[in-house]
Each structure stands twice: as C-alpha cells, then as structure tokens.
C-alpha positions, -999 to +999 in steps of 0.1 A: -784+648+000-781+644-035-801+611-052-769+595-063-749+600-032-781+585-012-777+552-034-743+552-028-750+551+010-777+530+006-763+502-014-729+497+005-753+498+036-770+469+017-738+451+007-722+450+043-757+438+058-763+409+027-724+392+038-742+390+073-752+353+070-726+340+060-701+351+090-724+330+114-696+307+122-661+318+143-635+329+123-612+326+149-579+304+143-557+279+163-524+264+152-520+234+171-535+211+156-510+213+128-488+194+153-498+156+158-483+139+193-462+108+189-471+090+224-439+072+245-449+046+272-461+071+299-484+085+281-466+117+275-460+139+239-425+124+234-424+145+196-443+167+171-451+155+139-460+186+119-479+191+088-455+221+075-470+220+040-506+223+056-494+254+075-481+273+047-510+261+022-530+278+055-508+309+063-509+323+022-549+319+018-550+335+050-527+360+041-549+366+009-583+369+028-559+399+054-541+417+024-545+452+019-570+457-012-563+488-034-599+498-039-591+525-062-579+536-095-552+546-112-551+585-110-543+600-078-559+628-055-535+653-064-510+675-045-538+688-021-560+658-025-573+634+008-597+605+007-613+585+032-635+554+025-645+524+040-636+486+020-661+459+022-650+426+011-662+394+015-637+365+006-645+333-004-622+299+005-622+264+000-637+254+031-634+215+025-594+219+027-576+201+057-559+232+064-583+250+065-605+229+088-572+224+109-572+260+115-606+271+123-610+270+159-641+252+153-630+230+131-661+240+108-650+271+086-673+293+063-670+293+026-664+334+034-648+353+056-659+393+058-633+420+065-640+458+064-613+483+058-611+518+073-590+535+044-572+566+045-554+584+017-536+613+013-522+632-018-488+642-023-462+661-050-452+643-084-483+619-086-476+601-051-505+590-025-496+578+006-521+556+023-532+537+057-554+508+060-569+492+092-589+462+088-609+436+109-619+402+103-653+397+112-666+376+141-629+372+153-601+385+169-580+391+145-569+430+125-541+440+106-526+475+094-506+485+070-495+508+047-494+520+012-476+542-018-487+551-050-473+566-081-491+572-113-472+574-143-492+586-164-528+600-156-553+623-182-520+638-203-524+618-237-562+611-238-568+580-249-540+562-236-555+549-199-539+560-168-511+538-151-503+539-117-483+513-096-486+507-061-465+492-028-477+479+005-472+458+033-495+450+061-490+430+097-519+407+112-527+411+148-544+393+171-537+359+174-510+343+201-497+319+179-494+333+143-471+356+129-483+369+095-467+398+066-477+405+036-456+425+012-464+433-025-468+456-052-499+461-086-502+477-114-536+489-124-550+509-153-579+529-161-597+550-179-620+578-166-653+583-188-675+614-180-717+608-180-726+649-184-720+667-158-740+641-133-705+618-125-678+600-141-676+559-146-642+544-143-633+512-153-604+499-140-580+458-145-546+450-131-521+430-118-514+424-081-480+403-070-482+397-029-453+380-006-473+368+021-443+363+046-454+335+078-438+319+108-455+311+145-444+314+178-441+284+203-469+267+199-481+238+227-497+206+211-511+194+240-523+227+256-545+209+280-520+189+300-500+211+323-470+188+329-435+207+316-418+199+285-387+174+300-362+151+286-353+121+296-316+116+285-319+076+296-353+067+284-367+090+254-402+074+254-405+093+292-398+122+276-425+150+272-416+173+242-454+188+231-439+221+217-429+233+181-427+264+160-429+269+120-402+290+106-401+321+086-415+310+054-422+331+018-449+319-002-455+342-033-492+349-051-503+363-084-539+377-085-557+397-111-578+426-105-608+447-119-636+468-113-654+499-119-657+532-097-691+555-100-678+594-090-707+620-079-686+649-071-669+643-038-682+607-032-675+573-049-685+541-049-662+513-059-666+476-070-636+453-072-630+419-080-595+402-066-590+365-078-565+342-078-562+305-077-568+297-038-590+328-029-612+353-047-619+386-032-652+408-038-648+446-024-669+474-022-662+509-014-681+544-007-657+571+001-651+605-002-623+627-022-617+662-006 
C-alpha cells in the first residue's frame, strides 16, 4: 500500500478512536419529560403541561447532530464514476440546555455526540450524483437514512473560476418510539482543485447549507410508570387521569456554513469538514474511495 494511502487509513483510524471518550455517557433520548403532570385530588395526571418551545429548541439541534453531511466537493464522479466512504463526525452541543438535559435519557448529556456515516455515491449523465447515506448515533439506538442529489454547474471548464455544485437531501431518523424526525435541505459548495505533482491533488472547499429539520412525536405517556388508563370523569375533572400528549408537525429552519479541505491519492481521499451554525457545530472526517 502506497505511504499516503496508509496515512489516510491510519489517521481516520486515529480520528474515530480519539471521539471515544467522550461518548461514555448514553445518548439515548426520552420525550416525556417534556410533559409536566398537573395532579387532581386522587392523585391522578388530570393534564399535561408541555414545554413545546423546549421540544422544538430539542428536536432542530437534534436534527443538526442526524443530518446528512455532504463530505465532499464540488465536482462530481463523472458519468461512470462511484464512491464509497465512510463519515466521521463528532458534534458538539450545549449540554447545560434544559432541553437538552430533558431529553437525555439520563438526564446527564455529553458535550458531543459521535455519528459515523456509511456513504455511497454514484455518478450519473449531465454532472448529476446520486447518493445514499446511513448513519448511527453512537452508544444509542438511534440511525437515520437518507438520500442525496447533486448537480455541478460548473466543474474544471473555465480554470480559474472554482467549481459550483448544489446539492438536495432529506433523511428520516429511526429508532426511537416516541420521536418523529425529517430533515430536508439543500447547499451550495465551491471549490477549487489544486494539483501537488503527480503525488495527489489538495481541494479546498466553503459553502452554504440551508436544512428544514421537520419534527412531531407520537403519543407520548407522562406518567409511564403508573398503569391505570387514561379516563375522564365528566362530573368531577380532578378524578380524571389524562397523562398523554403528542407535539405536532412542527418546521424549524437552520442556516449553517461549511468548509474543509480533501487530500486525493489516486483512488483514495481523505476529507476534513467543518459544519457550524449557531446551536451545533459539526467536525467530519472522511476516507473513501473514487472508482
């Protein structure tokens, strides 16, 4: 193997390993806590009161730290072109927010939450890639998939102008009971290819990423632990026992910036990105492989 490909391999290897400590606590998320019991004079959950605001503050960070990255640059493969690579990113959060401690199922989240991408692209006519993401959250349940298409407007033709490319996705989160989570969006990156001999070729890359991130829940149970049926008592409300609730289809939109830099030695790359906005910044390495 070839030095350069080895310290490709070697230093993703690295990166993924060095994001290790700081996924020691659960990632895993619970909703109901964003409902607070009022109490009637048996004891039982005669109403919700429900921090909406919290939830949706909760549900578009989340939907940050789950979005499908681009983790590449602006030309395409090419007509006959396929890629495969693997994303690495480790986000970092507010950890001290309510919502956020609301929603770990711990109640103690980490400043960063890990993902790692299993990205798959594939060439097509008139400067289009198609593309397929899975990721997984580390030490949790939760995964999402999604999807993605890319057009370059202009790539290599009128050296120096850089290339252009845009791009649309949308991805679906899986893996928890309670949640419901989509996001939706579209970038525009450019970059600039710059040849080093004959050894590889150094791209720098910046852009603009615009993301719906789409939310709602299902039925969620406030008081999970006691098995008594939701009732109501017609005659005397404060008997009643009413512990369920649900968040509706909300839209909350998110600008981010992007940029980063890819190394290509012949049919392997390796990629670093940087994704920030106001709530959540993303860091994301790549090593993949163009055929």
């Amino acid at each position: 193997m070839a030095n350069p490909v080895r310290t490709a391999l070697l230093t993703a290897t690295f990166l993924v390993v060095a994001s290790a400590p700081a996924l020691a606590g659960s990632n895993d998320i619970t909703l109901q806590r964003f409902g607070q019991c009022t109490f009637g004079s048996e004891g039982n959950c005669t109403g919700v009161l429900v921090d909406e605001q919290g939830f949706r503050n909760f549900a578009r960070d989340f939907g940050l730290v789950m979005s499908p990255r681009i983790a590449a640059t602006a030309e395409t493969l090419g007509q006959a072109g396929f890629a495969f690579q693997i994303d690495h990113t480790i986000n970092t959060i507010d950890a001290t927010e309510p919502y956020w401690i609301l929603a770990n199922e711990n109640g103690d989240p980490s400043g960063s939450m890990a993902t790692t991408s299993f990205h798959v692209r594939k060439g097509l006519p008139f400067s289009l890639e198609l593309g397929g993401l899975f990721t997984a959250l580390w030490n949790s349940s939760m995964v999402s998939v999604g999807t993605e298409l890319k057009w370059a407007l202009h790539e290599d033709y009128l050296w120096p102008v850089p290339d252009l490319m845009v791009r649309g996705f949308v991805n679906t989160v899986l893996g928890d009971p309670q949640l419901s989570l989509t996001n939706a969006g579209v970038d525009v990156v450019v970059g600039a290819p710059i040849g080093v001999g004959d050894v590889m070729n150094i791209t720098p890359f910046a852009g603009y990423e615009m993301t719906a991130v789409i939310s709602s829940s299902r039925l969620i149970d406030a008081t999970p632990e006691d098995l008594t049926p939701p009732f109501q008592d017609l005659e005397n409300p404060s008997r009643s026992n009413a512990p369920e609730f649900v968040f509706d289809v909300d839209t909350e939109l998110v600008h981010q910036g992007l940029g980063g830099v890819r190394f290509q030695f012949t049919a392997v790359n390796l990629l670093m990105m940087v994704t920030a906005s106001g709530d959540v910044q993303s860091y994301t390495f790549s090593l993949g492989a163009d055929f």
